[in-house]
N, C-alpha and C positions, 0 to 999 in steps of 0.2 A: 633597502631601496628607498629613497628620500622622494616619492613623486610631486609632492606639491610644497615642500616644506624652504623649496630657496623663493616663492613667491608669493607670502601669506597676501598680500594684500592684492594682487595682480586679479585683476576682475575674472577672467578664469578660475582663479583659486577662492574668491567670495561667490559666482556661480556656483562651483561646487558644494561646499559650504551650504551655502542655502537649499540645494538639492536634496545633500546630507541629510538636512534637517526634514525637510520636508516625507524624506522616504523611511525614516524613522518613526515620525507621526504615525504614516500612513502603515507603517511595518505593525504598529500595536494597534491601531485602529481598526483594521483591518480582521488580527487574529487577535483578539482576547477570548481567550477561556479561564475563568473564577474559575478560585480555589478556597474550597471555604478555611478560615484560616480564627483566632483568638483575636489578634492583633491586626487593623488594615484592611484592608478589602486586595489583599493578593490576584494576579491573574498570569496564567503563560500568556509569554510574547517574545517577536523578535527583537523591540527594539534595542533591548541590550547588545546584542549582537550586531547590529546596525550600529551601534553606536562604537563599540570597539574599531568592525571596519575603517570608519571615519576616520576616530584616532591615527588606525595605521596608515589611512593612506592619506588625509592632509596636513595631520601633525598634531600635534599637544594641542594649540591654541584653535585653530578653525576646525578640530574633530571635536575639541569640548565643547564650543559654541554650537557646533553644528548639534551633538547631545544633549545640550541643554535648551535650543529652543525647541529639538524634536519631544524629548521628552517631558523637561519641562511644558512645555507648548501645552502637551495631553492632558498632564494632570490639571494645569490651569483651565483649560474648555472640557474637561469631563468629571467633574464632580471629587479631585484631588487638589483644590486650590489653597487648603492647611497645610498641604505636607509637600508642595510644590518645590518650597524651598529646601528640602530632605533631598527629594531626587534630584536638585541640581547639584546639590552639595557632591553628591555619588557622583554625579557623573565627574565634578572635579577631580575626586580620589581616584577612581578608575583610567581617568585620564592621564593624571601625574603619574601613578602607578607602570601603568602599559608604557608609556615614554620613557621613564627608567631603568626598566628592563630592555625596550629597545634601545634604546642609547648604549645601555653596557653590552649590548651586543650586533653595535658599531654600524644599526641600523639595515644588519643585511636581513634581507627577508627571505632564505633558505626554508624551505618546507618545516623543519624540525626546528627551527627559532618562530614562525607564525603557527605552529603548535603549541608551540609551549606561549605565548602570547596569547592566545585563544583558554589556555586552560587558566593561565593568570587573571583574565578579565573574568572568569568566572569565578573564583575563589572568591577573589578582590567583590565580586558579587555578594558573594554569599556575607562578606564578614560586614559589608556595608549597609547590608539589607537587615542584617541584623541587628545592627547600631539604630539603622533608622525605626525601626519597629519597638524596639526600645523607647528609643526619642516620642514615638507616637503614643504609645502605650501611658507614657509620665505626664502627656501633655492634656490625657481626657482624664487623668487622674489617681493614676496606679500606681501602687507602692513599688519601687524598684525591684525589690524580689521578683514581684507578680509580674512584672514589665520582661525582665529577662526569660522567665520560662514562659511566657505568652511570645513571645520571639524567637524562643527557639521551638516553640512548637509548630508558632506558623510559619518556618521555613520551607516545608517542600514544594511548594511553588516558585522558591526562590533556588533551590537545588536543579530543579528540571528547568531552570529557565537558563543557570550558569551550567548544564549538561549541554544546551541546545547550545550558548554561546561556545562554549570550549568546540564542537563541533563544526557548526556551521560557520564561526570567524573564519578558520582555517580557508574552508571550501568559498566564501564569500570574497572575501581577498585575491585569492589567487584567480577567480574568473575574474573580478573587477580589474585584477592587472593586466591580464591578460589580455582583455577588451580596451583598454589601454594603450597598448602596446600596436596593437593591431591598426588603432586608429591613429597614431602617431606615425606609425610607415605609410599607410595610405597619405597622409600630409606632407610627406617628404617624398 
């Protein structure tokens, strides 16, 4: 289901958008819980999951924006403004990513294709998360050896965050549509 994707610029669809971003922010802000970690200052949140939403439901281009000013946005105003450009970078991948597996599956959103959508954004999590903790790890000085198991040590913050994603995309979507749908008959 294509909901926002024939009217990227229609002020409707850049409202959204900005929402997007906005409820993402406020998705991490809201819940962080640290994880103490080698590499990073790690924490669970929903923003990721927030951020896949978006993808699916306004499209490649205004769901990346939309995750890149949410998250980005965070780590710029809460003490992540080195590694800002890390997580927008993610949210590009994840973006591109989730778009091409929906496209190859012709953009219908049946339960068991926004499932497996949900488990992709988490994956696609994990290996991104791991690239970036690398990237950080080289950048305060650490020999790549040391970089790579300092990143994969401190992934289980990053594991339960793409468990929560793989989950809650699924269940987030399908209410967001749903409420959607409900307000679009009421208008007609």
């Amino acid at each position: 289901m294509k909901i926002m994707r024939k009217e990227e610029n229609s002020l409707q669809s850049l409202v959204l958008t900005g929402l997007f971003a906005a409820i993402i922010y406020i998705g991490i802000w809201v819940l962080r819980i640290p994880v103490p970690a080698m590499v990073g200052r790690p924490f669970i949140h929903f923003g990721n999951t927030l951020t896949a939403v978006a993808i699916l439901y306004l499209g490649c281009r205004n769901g990346m924006i939309a995750g890149i000013i949410g998250l980005g946005g965070f780590d710029l105003l809460n003490g992540y403004a080195a590694t800002s450009w890390l997580t927008m970078l993610e949210v590009i991948v994840v973006a591109s990513i989730l778009t091409l597996v929906f496209k190859s599956m012709h953009y219908q959103d049946s339960k068991k294709n926004i499932i497996i959508l949900g488990i992709v954004a988490g994956v696609t999590k994990i290996f991104t998360t791991y690239c970036v903790s690398i990237v950080e790890a080289l950048m305060i000085g650490t020999s790549l050896k040391v970089a790579c198991i300092g990143a994969f040590i401190s992934l289980p913050a990053t594991v339960i965050n793409s468990i929560s994603t793989a989950i809650c995309t699924p269940l987030l979507y399908f209410a967001l549509r749903d409420a959607a749908r409900v307000v679009m008959k009421k208008r007609k």
